[in-house]
N, C-alpha and C positions, 0 to 999 in steps of 0.2 A: 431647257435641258432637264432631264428626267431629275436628275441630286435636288434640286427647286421643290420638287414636291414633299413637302411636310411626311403624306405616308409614306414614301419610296423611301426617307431618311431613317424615319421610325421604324422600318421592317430591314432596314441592313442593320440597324443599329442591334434591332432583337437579335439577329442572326448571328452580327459576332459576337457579343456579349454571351449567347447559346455556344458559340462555339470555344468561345474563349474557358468558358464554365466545365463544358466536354473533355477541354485538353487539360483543364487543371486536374478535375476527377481523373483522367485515363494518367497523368504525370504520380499522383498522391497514389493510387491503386495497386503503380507496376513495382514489379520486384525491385529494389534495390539492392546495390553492392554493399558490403558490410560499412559501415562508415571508417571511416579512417582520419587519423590526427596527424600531426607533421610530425608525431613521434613513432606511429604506426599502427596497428591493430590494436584491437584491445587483449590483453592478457591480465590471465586470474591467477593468483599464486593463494590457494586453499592451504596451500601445506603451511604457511609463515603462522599461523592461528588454527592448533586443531581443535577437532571436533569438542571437546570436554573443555578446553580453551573458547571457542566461542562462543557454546552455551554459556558458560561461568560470566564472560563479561558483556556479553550481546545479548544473548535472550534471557535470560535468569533476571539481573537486572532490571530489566526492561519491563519483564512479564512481574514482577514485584513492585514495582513503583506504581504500576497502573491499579494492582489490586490491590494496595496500600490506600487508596484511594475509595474505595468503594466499599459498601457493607457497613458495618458497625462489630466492636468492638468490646466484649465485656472487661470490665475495669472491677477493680473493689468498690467505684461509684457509682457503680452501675454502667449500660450500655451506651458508650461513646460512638457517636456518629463519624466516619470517617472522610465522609463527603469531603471535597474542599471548596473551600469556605473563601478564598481570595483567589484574584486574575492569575495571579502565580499559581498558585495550586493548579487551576483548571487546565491553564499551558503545561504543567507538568504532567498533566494526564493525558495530552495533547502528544507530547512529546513520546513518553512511554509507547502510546499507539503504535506512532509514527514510526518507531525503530522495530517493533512488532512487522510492522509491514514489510519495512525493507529485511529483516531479519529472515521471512518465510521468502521473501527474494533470493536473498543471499544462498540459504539455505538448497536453492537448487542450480547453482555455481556446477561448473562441472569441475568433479572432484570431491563436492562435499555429498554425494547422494550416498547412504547407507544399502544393504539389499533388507528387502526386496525394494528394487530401485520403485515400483509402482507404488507403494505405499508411502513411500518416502517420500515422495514427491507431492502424492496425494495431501496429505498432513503438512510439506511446508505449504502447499495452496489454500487449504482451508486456515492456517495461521493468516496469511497475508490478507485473506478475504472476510474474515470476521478481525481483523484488526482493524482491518477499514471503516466495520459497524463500530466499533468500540472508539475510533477516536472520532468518529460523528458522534454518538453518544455523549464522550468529552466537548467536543466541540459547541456542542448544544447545552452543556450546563446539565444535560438530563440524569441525577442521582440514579433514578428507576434503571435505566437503557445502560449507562454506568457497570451497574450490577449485573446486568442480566448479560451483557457481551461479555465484560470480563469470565464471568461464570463458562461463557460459551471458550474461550480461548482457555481455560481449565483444562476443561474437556477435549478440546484438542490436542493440550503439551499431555496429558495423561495416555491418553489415545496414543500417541505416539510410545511413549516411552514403553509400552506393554509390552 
């Protein structure tokens, strides 16, 4: 019988395993329906936290603690390093990022978009995008990379607020 032979097995096996791979790819690729829970769609309610609301405790916060963290510091004893200095610290800079990110997420909820809606949008992307560098920089321990992303996500909340 043909199944007997070694290559005849080896070349269906290619085959469906290729095709199995095909259907997975063409299943991951194709549109999907919105997801849904057994409680139903997802719904945003922007209005329960406004705008000056959750900058104040979302990104103000957030954007403070991470830059609390970095640079130095003139004292009457001279310039205080801010670096941190413990695993805690370092997760706390970790953490800071992290709601950065989801912050420039949130930030383009529908509902919370300011006009001109193009800039707005603009400016929470490059928040979420260079939050990213900022808590790899965190993540890595890197004082230098620390400074200079923070610095960079300055210049984006300023950038915006013009």
């Amino acid at each position: 019988m043909a199944w007997d032979n070694e290559d005849v097995r080896e070349s269906i096996l290619k085959r469906l395993v290729t095709f199995a791979a095909c259907a997975a790819l063409l299943t991951a690729c194709s549109p999907q329906k919105p997801a849904e829970s057994a409680r139903g769609v997802a719904k945003f309610n922007t209005d329960a936290l406004p705008m000056p609301e959750f900058m104040g405790h979302v990104v103000d916060p957030a954007s403070f603690a991470y830059w609390k963290g970095s640079g130095t510091e003139d004292t009457p004893k001279g310039l205080k390093d801010l670096t941190p200095t413990t695993k805690e610290g370092w997760e706390g800079m970790e953490t800071a990022a992290a709601v950065l990110i989801e912050a420039g997420n949130a930030l383009q909820l529908p509902g919370r978009a300011r006009a001109p809606e193009g800039d707005w949008y603009k400016f929470a992307q490059q928040l979420t995008a260079e939050a990213v560098l900022a808590k790899a920089a965190a993540e890595k321990h890197d004082k230098d990379g620390v400074y200079a992303e923070g610095a960079k996500v300055y210049l984006i909340c300023t950038a915006c607020h013009k």
